[in-house]
Backbone as ProteinMPNN parsed JSONL, in Angstrom:
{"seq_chain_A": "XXXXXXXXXXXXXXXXXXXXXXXXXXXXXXXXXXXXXXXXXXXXXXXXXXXXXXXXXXXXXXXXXXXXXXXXXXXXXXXXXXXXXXXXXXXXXXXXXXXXXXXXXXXXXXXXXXXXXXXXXXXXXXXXXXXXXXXXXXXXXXXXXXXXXXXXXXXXXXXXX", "coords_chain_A": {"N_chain_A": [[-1.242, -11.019, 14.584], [-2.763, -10.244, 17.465], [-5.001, -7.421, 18.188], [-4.681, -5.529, 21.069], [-7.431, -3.948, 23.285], [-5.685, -2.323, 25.453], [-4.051, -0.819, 23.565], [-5.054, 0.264, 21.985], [-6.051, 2.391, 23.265], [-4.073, 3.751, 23.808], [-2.508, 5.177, 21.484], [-3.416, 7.347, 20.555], [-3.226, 9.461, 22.02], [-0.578, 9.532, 22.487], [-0.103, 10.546, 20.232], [-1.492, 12.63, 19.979], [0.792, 14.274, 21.766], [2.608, 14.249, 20.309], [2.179, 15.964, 18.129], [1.569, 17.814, 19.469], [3.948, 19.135, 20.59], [5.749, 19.112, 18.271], [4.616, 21.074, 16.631], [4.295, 23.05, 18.81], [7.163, 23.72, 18.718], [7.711, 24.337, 16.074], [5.925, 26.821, 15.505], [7.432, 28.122, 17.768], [9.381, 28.745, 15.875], [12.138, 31.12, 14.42], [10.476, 33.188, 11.613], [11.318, 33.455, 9.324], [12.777, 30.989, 9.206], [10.834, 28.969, 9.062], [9.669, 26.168, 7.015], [9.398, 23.482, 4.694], [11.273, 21.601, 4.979], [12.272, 22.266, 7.706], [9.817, 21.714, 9.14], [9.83, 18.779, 8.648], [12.302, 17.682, 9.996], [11.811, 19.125, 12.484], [9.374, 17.182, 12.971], [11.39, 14.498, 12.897], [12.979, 14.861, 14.979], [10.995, 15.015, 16.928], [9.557, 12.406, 16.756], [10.141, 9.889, 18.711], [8.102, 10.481, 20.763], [6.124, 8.626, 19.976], [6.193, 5.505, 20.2], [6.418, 2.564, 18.597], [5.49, 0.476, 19.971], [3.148, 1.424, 20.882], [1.189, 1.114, 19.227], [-1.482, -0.561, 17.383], [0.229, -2.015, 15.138], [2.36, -2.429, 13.184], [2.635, -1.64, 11.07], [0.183, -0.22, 10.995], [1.393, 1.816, 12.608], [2.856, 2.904, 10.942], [1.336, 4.021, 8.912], [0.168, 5.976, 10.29], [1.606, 7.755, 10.995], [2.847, 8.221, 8.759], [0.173, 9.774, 7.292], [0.162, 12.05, 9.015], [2.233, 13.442, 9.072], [2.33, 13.96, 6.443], [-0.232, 15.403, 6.111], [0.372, 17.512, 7.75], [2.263, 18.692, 6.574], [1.032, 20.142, 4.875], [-1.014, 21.697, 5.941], [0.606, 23.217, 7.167], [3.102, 24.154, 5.65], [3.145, 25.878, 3.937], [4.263, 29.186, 1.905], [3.323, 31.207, 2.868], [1.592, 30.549, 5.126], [3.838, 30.271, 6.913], [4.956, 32.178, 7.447], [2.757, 33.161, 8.883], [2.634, 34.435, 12.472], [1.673, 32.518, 15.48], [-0.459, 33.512, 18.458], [-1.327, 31.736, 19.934], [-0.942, 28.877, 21.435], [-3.227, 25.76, 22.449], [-4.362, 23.335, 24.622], [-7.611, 21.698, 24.411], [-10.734, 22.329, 25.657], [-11.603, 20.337, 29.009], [-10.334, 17.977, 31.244], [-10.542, 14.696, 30.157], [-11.363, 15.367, 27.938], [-9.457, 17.525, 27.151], [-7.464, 16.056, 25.977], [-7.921, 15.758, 23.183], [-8.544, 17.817, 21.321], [-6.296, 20.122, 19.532], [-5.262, 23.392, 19.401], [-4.48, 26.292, 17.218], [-4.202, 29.215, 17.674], [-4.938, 32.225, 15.452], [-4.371, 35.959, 14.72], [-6.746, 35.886, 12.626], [-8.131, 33.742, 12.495], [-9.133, 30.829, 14.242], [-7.368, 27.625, 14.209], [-8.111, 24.407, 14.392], [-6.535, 20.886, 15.295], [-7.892, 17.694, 14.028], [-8.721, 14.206, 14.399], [-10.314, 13.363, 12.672], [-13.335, 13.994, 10.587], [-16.079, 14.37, 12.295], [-19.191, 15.634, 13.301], [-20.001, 16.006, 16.036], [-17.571, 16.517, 17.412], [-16.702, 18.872, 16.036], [-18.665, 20.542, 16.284], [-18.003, 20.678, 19.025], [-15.982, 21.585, 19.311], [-16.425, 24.373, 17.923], [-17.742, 25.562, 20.489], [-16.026, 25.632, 22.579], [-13.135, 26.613, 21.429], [-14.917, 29.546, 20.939], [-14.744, 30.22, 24.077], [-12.154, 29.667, 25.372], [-10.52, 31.178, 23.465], [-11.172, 34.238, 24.405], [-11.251, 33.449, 27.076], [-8.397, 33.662, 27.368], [-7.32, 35.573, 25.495], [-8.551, 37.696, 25.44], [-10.264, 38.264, 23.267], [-12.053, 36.807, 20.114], [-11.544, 35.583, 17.043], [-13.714, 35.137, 13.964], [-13.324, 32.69, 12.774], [-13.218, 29.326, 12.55], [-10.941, 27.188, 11.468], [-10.898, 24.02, 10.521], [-8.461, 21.503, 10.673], [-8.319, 18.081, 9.333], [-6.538, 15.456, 10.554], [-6.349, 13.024, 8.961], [-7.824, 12.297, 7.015], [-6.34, 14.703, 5.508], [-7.97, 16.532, 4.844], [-10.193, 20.165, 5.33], [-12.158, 22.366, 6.974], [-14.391, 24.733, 7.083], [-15.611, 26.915, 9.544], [-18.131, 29.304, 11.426], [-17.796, 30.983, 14.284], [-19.396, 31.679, 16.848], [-20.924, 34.494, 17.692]], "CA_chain_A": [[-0.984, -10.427, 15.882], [-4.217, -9.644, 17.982], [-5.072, -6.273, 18.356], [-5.294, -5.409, 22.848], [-7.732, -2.854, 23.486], [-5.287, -0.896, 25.743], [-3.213, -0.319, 22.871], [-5.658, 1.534, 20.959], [-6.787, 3.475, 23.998], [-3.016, 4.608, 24.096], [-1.616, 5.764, 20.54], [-4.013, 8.701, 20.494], [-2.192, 10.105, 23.481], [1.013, 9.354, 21.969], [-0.352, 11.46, 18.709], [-1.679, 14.588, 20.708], [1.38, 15.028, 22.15], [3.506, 14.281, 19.356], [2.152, 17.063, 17.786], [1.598, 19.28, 20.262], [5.856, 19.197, 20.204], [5.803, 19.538, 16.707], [3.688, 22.413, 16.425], [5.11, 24.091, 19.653], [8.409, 23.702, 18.186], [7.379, 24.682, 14.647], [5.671, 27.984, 16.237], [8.529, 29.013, 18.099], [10.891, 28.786, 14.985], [11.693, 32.082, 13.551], [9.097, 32.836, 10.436], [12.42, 33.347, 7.803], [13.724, 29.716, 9.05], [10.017, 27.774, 9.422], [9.976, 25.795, 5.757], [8.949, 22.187, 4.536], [12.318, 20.828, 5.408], [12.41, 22.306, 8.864], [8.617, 20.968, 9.664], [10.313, 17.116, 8.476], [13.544, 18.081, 11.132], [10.768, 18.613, 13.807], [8.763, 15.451, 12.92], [11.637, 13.115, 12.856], [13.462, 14.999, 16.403], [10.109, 14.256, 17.954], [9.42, 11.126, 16.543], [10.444, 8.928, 19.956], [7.372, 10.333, 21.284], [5.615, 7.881, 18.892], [6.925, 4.302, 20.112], [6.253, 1.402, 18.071], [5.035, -0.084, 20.708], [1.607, 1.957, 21.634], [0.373, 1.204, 18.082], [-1.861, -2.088, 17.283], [0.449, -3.426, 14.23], [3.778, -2.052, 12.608], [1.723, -1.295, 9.658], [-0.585, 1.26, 11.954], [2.31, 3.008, 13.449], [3.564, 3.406, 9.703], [0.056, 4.602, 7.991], [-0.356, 7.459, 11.16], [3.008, 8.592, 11.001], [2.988, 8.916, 7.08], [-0.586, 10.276, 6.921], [-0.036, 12.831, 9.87], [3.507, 14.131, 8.219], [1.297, 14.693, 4.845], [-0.978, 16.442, 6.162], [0.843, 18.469, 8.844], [3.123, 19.456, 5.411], [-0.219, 20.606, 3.801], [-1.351, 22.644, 6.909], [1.776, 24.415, 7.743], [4.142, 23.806, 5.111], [3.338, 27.084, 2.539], [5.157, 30.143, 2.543], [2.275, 32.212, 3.302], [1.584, 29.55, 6.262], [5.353, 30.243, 7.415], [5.153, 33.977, 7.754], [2.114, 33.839, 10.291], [2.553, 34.077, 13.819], [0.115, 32.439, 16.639], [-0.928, 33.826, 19.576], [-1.206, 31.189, 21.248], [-1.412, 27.241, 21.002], [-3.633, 25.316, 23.615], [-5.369, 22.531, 24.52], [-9.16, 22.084, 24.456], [-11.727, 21.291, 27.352], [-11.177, 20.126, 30.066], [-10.146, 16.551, 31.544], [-10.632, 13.983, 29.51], [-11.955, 16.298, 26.639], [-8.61, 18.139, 26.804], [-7.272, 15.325, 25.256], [-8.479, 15.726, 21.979], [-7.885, 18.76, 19.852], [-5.182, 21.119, 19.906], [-5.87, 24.791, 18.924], [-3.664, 27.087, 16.942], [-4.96, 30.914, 17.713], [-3.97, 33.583, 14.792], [-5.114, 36.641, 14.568], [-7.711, 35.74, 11.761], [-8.848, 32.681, 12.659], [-8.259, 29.662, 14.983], [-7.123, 26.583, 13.74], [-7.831, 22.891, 15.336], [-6.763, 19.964, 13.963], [-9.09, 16.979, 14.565], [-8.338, 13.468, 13.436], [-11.064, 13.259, 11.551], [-14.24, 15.157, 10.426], [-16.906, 14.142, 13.451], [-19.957, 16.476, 13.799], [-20.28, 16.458, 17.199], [-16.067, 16.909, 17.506], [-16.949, 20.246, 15.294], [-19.382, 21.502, 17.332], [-17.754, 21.142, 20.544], [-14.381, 23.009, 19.504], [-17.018, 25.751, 18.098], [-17.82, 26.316, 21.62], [-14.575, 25.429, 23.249], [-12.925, 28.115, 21.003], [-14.74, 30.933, 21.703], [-14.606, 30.66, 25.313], [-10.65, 29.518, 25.096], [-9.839, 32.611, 23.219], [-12.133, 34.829, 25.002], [-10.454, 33.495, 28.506], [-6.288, 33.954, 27.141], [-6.252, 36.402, 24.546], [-9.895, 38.838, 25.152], [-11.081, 38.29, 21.981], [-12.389, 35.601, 19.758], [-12.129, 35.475, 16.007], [-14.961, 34.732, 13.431], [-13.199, 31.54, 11.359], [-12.44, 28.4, 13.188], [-10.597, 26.275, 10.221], [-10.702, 22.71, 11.169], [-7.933, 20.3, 9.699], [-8.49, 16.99, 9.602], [-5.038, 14.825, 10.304], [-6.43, 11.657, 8.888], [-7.451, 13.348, 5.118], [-6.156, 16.416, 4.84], [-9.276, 17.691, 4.581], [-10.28, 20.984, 6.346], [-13.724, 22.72, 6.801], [-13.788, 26.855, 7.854], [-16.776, 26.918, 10.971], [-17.811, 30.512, 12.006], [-17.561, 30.763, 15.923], [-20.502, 32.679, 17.387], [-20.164, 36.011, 18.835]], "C_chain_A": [[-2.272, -9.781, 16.395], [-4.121, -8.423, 18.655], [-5.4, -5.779, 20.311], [-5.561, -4.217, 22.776], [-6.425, -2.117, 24.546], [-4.561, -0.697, 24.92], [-3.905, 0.738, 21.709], [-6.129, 2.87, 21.555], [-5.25, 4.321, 23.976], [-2.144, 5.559, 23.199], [-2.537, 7.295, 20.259], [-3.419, 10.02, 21.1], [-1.129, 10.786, 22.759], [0.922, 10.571, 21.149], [-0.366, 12.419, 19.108], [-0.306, 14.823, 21.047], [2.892, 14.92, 21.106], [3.4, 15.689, 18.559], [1.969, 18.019, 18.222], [3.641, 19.939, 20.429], [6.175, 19.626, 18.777], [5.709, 21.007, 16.548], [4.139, 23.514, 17.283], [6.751, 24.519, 19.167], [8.477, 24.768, 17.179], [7.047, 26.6, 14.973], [6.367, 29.038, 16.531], [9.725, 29.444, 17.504], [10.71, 30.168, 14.273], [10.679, 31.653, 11.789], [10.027, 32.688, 9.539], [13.162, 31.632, 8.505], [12.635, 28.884, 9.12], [10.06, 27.397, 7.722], [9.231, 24.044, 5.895], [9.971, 21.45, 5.039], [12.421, 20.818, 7.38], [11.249, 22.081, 9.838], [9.151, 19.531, 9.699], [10.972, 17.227, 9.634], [12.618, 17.63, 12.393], [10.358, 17.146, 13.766], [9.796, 14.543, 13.441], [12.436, 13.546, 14.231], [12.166, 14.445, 17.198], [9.407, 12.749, 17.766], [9.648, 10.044, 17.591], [9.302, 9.313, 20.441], [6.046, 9.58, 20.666], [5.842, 6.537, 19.012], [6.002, 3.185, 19.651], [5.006, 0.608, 18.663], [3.546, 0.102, 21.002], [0.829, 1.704, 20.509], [-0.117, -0.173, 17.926], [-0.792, -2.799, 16.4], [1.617, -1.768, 13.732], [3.133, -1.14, 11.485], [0.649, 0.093, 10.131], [-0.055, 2.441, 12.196], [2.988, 3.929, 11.859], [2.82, 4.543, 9.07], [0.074, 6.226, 8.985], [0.911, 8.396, 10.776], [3.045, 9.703, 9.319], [1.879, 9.878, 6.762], [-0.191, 12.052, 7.775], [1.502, 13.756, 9.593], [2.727, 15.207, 7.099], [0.949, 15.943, 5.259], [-0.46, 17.947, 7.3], [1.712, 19.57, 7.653], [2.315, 20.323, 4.595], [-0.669, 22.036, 4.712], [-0.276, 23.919, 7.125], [3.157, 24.83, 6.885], [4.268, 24.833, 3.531], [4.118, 28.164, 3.275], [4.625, 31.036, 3.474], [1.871, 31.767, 5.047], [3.194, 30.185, 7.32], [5.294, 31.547, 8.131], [3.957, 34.392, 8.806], [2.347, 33.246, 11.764], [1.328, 33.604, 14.721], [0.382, 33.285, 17.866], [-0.985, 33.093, 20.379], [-1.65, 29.852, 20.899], [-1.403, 26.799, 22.706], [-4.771, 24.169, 23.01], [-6.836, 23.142, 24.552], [-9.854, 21.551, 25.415], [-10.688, 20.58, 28.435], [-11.03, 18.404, 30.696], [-10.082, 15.509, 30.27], [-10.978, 14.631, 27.688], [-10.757, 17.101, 25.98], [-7.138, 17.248, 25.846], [-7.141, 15.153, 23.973], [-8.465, 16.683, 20.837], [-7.045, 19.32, 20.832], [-5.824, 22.346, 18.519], [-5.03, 25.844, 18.542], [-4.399, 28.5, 16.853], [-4.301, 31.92, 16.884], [-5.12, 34.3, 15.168], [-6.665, 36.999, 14.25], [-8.963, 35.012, 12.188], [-8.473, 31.915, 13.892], [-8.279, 28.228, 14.67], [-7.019, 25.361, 14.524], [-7.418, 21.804, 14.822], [-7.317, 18.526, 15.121], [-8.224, 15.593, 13.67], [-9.313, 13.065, 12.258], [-12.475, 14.076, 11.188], [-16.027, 14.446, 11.063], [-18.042, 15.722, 13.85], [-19.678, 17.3, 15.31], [-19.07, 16.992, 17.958], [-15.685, 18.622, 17.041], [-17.828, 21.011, 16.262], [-18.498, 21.498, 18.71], [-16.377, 22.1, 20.55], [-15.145, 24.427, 18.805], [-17.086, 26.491, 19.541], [-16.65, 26.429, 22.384], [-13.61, 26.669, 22.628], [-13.08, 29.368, 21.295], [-14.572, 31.349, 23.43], [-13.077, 30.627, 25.723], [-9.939, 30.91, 25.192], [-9.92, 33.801, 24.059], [-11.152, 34.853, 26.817], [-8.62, 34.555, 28.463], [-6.214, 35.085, 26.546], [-7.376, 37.905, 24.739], [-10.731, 39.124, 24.168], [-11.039, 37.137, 21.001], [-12.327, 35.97, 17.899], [-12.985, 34.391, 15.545], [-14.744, 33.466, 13.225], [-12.864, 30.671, 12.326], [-12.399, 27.431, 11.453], [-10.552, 24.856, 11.555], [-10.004, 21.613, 10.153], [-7.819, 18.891, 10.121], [-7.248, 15.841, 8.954], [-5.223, 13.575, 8.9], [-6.749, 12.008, 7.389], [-7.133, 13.719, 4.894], [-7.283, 17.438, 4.724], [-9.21, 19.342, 5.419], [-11.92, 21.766, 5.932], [-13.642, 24.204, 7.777], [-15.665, 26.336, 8.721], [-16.657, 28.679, 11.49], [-18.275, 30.017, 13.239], [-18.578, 31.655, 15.721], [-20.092, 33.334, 18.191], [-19.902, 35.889, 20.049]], "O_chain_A": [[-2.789, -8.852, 15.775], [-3.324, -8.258, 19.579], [-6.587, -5.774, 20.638], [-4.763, -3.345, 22.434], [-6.281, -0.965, 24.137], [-3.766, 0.028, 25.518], [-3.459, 1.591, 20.941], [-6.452, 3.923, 21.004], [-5.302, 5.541, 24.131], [-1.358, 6.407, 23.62], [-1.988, 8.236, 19.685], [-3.252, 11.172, 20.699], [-0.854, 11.959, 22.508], [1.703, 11.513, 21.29], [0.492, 13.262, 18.849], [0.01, 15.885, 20.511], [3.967, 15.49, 21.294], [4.378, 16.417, 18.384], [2.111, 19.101, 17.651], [4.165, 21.049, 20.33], [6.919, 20.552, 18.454], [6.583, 21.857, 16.378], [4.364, 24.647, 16.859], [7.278, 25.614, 19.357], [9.091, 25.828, 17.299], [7.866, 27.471, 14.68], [6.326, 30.202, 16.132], [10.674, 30.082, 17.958], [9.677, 30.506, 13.694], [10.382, 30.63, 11.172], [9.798, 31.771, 8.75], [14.244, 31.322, 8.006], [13.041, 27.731, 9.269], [10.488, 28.319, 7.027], [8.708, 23.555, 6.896], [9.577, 20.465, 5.662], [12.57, 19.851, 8.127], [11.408, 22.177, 11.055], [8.97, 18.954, 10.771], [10.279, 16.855, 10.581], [12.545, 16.581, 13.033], [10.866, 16.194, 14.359], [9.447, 13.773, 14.336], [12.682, 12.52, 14.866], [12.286, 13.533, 18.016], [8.814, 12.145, 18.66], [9.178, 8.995, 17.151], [8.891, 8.252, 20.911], [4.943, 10.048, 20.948], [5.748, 5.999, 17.909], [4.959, 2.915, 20.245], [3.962, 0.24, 18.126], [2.805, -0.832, 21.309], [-0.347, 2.041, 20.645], [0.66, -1.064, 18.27], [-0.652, -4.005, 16.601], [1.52, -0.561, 13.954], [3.35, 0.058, 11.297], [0.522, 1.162, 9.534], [-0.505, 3.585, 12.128], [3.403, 5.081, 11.737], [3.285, 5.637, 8.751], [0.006, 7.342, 8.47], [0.955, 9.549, 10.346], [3.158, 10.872, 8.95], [2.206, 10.834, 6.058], [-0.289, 13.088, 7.118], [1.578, 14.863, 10.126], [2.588, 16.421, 6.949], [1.409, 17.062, 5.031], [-0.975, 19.058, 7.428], [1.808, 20.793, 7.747], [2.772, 21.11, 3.765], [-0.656, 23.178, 4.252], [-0.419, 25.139, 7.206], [4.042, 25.588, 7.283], [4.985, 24.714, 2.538], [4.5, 28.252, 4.442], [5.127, 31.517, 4.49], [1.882, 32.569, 5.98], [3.117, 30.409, 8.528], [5.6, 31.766, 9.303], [3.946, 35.446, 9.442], [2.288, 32.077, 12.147], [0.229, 34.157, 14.718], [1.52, 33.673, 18.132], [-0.776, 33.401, 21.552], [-2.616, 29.669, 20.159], [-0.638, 27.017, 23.646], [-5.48, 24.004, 22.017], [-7.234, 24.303, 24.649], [-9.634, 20.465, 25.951], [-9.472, 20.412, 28.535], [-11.973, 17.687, 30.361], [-9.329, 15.862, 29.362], [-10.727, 14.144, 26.586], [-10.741, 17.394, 24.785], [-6.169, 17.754, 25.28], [-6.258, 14.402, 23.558], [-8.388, 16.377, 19.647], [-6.925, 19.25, 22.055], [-6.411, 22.265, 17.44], [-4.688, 26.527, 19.507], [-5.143, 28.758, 15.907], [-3.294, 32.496, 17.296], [-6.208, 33.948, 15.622], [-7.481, 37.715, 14.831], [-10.153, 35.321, 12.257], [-7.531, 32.326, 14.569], [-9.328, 27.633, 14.912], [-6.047, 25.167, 15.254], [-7.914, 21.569, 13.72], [-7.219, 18.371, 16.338], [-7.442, 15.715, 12.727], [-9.027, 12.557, 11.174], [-12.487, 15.109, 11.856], [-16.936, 14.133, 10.295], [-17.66, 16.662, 14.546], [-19.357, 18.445, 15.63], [-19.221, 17.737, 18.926], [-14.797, 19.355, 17.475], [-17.512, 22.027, 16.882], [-18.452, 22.54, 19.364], [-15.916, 22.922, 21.341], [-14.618, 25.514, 19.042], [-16.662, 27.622, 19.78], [-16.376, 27.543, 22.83], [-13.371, 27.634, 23.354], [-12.249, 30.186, 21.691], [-14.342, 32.467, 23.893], [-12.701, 31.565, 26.426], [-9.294, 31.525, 26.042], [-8.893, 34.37, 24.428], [-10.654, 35.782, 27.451], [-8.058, 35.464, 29.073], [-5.251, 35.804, 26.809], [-7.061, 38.995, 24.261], [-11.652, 39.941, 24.122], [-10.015, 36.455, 21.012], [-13.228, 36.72, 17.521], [-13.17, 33.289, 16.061], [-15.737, 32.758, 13.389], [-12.105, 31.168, 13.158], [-13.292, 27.144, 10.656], [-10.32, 24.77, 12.761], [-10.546, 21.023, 9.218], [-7.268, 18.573, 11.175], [-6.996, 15.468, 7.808], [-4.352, 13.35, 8.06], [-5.812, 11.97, 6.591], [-7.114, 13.677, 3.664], [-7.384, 18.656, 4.573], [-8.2, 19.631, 6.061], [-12.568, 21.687, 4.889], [-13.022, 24.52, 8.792], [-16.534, 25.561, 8.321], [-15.62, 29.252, 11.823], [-18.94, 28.994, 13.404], [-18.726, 32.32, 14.696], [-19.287, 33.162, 19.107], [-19.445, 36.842, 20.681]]}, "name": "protein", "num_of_chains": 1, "seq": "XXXXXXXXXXXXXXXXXXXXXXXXXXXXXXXXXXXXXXXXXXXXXXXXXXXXXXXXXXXXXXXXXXXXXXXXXXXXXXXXXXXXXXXXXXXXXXXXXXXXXXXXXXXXXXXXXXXXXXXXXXXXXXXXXXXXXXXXXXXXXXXXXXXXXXXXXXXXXXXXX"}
């Protein structure tokens, strides 16, 4: 089955806002009911915003889904994880740029998750961050964690004053 570029330009989309539902969801769930079971719940209620269809190959739509579960279970899915509140979840940049990460604001830190671990993707949510925070909340913390959907990985970035 041959792969049509607009189908690759479109499951990215699909992804951001799959998890931006997720995560908004997840967020707004009290902290004594957020859990590993009730992160899956989310996933598979928002799961339609995910159709088959926007992905190159059956096998694609399978690998993102499964990897981006994993790791979303890894990110958010401890107890310690459970019990903190955000401040505030938002996109990043502007137009076309806003596209591309999503930004969980605690207290501590602020958390992006990225699909994968891209220099120049790192630097630009350094700056995007502190001015973000800085605009919504008046103040910027030091740590930007950056998790990366597509490993699991994650990499701590201090934000500049």
């Amino acid at each position: 089955m041959p792969i049509h570029h607009e189908t690759l330009d479109v499951w990215p989309y699909a992804l951001r806002r799959f998890l931006r539902r997720v995560i908004q969801a997840y967020c707004d769930t009290a902290p004594s009911l957020r859990s590993p079971l009730c992160l899956l719940r989310l996933i598979d209620q928002h799961r339609s915003l995910l159709p088959l269809s926007m992905f190159p190959t059956p096998l694609h739509y399978g690998l993102v889904l499964a990897k981006v579960t994993d790791h979303l279970l890894q990110f958010f899915g401890s107890m310690e994880e459970a019990a903190c509140k955000p401040l505030l979840l938002a996109d990043g940049g502007l137009g076309e740029e806003a596209d591309r990460e999503l930004y969980i604001v605690y207290r501590d830190r602020v958390r992006v998750l990225l699909w994968c671990e891209e220099e120049e993707a790192i630097r630009r949510c350094k700056e995007t961050a502190s001015s973000l925070c800085r605009k919504t909340i008046g103040r910027c913390p030091n740590e930007l964690e950056c998790c990366f959907l597509w490993t699991g990985g994650r990499r701590i970035e201090w934000i500049p004053a």
